[in-house]
C-alpha beads as a LAMMPS data file, in Angstrom:
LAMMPS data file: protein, C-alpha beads

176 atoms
175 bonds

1 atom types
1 bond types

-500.0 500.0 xlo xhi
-500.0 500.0 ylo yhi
-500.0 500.0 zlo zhi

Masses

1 110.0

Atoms # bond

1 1 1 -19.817 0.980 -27.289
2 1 1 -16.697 2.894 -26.638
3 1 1 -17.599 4.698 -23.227
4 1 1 -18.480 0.631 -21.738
5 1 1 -14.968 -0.729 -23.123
6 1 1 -13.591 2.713 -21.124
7 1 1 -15.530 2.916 -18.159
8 1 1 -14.107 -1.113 -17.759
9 1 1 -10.925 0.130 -18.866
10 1 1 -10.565 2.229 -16.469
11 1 1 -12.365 0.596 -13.819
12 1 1 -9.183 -2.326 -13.964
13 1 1 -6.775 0.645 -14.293
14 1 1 -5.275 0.214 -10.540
15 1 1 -4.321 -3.704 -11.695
16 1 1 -2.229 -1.904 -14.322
17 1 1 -0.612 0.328 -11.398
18 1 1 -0.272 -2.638 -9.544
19 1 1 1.197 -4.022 -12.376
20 1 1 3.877 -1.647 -13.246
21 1 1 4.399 -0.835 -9.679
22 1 1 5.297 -4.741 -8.835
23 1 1 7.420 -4.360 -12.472
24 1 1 9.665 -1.163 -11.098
25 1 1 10.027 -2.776 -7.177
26 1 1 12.022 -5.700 -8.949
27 1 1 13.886 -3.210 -11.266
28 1 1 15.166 -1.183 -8.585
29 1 1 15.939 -4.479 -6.469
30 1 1 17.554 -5.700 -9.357
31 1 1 19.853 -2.790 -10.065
32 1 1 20.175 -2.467 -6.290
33 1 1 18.649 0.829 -5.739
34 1 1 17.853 2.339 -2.545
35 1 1 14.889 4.107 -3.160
36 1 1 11.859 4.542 -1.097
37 1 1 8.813 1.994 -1.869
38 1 1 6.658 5.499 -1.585
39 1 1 8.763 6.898 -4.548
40 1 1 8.754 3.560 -6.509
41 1 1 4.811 3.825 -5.959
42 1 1 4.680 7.539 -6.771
43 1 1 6.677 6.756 -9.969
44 1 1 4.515 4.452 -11.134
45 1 1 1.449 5.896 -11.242
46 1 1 2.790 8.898 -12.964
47 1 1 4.796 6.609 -15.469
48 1 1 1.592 4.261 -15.953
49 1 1 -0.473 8.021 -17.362
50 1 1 1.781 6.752 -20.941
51 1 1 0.127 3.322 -21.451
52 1 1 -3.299 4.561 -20.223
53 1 1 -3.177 7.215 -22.709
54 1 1 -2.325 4.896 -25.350
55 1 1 -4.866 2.347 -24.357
56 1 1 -7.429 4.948 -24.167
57 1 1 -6.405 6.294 -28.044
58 1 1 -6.786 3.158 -28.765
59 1 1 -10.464 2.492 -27.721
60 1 1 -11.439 5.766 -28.557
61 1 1 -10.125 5.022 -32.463
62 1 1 -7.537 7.856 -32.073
63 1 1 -10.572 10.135 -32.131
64 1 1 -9.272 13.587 -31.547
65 1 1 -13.112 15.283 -31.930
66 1 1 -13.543 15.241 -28.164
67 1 1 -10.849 15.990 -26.057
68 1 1 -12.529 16.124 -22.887
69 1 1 -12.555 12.026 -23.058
70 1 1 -8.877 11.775 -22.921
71 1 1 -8.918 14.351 -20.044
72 1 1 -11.737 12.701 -18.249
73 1 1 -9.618 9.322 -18.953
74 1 1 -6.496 10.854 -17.377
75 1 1 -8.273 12.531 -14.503
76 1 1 -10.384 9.645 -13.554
77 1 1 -7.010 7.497 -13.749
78 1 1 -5.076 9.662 -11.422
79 1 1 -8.045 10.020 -9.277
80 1 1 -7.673 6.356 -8.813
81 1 1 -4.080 6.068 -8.823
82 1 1 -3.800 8.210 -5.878
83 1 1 -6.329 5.837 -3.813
84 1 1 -4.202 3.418 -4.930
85 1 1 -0.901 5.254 -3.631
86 1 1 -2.680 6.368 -0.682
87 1 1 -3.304 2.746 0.362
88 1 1 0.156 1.699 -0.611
89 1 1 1.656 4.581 1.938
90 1 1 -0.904 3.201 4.534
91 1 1 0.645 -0.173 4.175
92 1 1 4.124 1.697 4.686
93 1 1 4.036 3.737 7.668
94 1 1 1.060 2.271 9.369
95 1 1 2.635 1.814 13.091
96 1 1 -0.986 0.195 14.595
97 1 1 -1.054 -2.327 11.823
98 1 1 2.811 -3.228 11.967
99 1 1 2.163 -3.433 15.723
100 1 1 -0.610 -5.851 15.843
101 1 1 1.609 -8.596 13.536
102 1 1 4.806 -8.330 15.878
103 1 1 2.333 -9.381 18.495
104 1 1 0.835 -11.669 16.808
105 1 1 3.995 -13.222 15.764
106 1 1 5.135 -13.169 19.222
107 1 1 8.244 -11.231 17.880
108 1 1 7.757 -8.449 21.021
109 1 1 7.338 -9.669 24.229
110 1 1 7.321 -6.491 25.987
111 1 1 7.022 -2.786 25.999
112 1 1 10.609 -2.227 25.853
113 1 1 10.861 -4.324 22.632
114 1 1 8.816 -2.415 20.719
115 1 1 10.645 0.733 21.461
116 1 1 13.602 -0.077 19.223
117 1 1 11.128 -0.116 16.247
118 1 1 9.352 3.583 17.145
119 1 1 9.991 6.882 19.542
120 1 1 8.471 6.277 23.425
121 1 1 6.136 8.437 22.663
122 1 1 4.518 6.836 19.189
123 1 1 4.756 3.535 20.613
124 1 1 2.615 4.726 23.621
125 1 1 0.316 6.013 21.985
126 1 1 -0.256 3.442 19.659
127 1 1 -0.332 0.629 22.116
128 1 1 -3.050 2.716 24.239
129 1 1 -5.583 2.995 21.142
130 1 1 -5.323 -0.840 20.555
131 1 1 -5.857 -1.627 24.008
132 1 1 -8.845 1.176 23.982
133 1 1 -9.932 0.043 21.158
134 1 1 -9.845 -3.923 22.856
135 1 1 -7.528 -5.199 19.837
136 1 1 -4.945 -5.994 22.145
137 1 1 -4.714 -6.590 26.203
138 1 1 -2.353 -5.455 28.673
139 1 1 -0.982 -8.732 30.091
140 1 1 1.635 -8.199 33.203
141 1 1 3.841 -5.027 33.325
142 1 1 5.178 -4.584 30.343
143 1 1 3.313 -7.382 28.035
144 1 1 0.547 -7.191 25.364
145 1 1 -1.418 -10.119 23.462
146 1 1 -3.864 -10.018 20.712
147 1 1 -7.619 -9.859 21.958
148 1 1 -9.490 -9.125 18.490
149 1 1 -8.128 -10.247 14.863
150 1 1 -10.158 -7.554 12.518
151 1 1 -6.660 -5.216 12.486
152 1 1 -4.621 -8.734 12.330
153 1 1 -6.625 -9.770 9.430
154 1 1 -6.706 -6.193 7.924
155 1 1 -2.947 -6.225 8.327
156 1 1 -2.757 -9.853 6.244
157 1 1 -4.593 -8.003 3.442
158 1 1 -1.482 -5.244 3.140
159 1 1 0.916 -8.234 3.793
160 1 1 -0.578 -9.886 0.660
161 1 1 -0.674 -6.494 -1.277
162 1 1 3.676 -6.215 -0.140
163 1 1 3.818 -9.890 -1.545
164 1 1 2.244 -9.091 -4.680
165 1 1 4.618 -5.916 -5.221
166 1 1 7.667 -8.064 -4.581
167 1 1 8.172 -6.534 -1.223
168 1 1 9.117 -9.229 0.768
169 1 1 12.948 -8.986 1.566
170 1 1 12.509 -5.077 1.636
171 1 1 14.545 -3.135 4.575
172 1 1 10.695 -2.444 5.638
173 1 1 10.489 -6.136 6.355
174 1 1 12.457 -6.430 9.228
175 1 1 9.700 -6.417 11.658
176 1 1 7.378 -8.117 9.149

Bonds

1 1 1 2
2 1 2 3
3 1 3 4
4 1 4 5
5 1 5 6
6 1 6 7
7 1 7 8
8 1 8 9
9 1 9 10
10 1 10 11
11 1 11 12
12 1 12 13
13 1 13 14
14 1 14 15
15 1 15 16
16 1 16 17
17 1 17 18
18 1 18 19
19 1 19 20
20 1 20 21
21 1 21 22
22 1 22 23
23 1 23 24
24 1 24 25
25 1 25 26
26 1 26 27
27 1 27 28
28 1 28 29
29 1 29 30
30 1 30 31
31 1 31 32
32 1 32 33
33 1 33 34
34 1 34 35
35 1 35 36
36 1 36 37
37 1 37 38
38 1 38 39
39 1 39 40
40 1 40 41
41 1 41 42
42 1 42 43
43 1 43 44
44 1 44 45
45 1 45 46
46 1 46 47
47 1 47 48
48 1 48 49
49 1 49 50
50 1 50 51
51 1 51 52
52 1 52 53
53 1 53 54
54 1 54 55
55 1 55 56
56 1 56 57
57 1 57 58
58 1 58 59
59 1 59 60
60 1 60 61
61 1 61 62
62 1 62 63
63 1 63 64
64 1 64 65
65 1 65 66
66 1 66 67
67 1 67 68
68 1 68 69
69 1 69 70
70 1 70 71
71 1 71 72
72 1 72 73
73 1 73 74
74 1 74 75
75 1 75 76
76 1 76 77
77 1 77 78
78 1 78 79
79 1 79 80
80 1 80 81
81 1 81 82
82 1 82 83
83 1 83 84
84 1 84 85
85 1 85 86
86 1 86 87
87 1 87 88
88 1 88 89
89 1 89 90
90 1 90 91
91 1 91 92
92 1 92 93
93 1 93 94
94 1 94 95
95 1 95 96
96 1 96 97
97 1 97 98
98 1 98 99
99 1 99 100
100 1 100 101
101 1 101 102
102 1 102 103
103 1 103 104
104 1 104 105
105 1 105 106
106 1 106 107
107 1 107 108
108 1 108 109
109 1 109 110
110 1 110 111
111 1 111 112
112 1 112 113
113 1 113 114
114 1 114 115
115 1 115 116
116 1 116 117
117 1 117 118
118 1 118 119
119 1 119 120
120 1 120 121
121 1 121 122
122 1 122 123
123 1 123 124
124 1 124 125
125 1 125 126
126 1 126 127
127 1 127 128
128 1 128 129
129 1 129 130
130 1 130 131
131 1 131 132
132 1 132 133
133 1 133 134
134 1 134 135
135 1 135 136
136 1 136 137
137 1 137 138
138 1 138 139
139 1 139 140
140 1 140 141
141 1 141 142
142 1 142 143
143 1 143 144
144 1 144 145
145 1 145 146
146 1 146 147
147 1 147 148
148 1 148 149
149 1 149 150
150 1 150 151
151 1 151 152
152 1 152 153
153 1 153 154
154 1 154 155
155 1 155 156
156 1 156 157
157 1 157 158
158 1 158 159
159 1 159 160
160 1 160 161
161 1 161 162
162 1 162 163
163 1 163 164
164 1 164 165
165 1 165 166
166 1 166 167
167 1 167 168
168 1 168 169
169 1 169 170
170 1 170 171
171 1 171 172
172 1 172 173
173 1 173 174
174 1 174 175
175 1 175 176
């Protein structure tokens, strides 16, 4: 009976990163720190091993016979916690993504606009995959619209994920 309530324990572990990650975003906004979001996210999943452990002793009925479940609790956990930080940094520093919404949002009109955001050479790059790759279209010289919404859409799934952390007004945002 134990092993089901852990496996769903830790199953709905990222929700408790998530949790504590959208708990220590509004701390630091409140105290007006200037700390990365990849730090904030970083230092939550290491601060949210405490509660898991505790959670865990408490399922398992403080059962100290067999270590290795605690172990296999905290390794599974930070298994999962970085998946859950890896998709937070995608969501950060994803250029093809960010890309796709100031087209969409018809906040670039051209080329040249985008280059204030990115280096010549990253925006170049980027804009020839998406046009390789038929998500966007080379309209006149310089101009690009959206052809195919699967990145758009996939992009609307990290914007919801940045609305649920509290990132909204972040210094990230400004092209968001």
């Amino acid at each position: 009976m134990h092993f089901i309530w852990l496996s769903l324990f830790i199953f709905l572990s990222p929700l408790i990163i998530l949790f504590f990650h959208s708990l220590f975003v509004r701390i630091f906004h409140y105290f007006k720190r200037n700390t990365p979001q990849m730090k904030i996210a970083l230092f939550s999943v290491i601060f949210t091993n405490i509660p898991v452990l505790i959670i865990s002793l408490i399922i398992l009925n403080f059962d100290f016979k067999n270590i290795f479940s605690y172990i296999y609790v905290l390794l599974t956990f930070n298994l999962l916690g970085y998946f859950y930080f890896s998709i937070f940094s995608l969501s950060e520093s994803s250029i093809r993504i960010k890309t796709i919404i100031l087209i969409m949002k018809n906040k670039i009109k051209n080329i040249n606009e985008l280059k204030q955001y990115y280096s010549k050479n990253s925006t170049e790059i980027r804009l020839e995959r998406l046009t390789k790759w038929r998500q966007i279209g080379k309209v006149g010289n310089d101009s690009y619209i959206l052809k195919k919404y699967f990145l758009f859409f996939l992009s609307k799934i990290f914007i919801f994920f940045r609305f649920l952390l509290g990132l909204n007004n972040s210094i990230n945002d400004k092209y968001l």
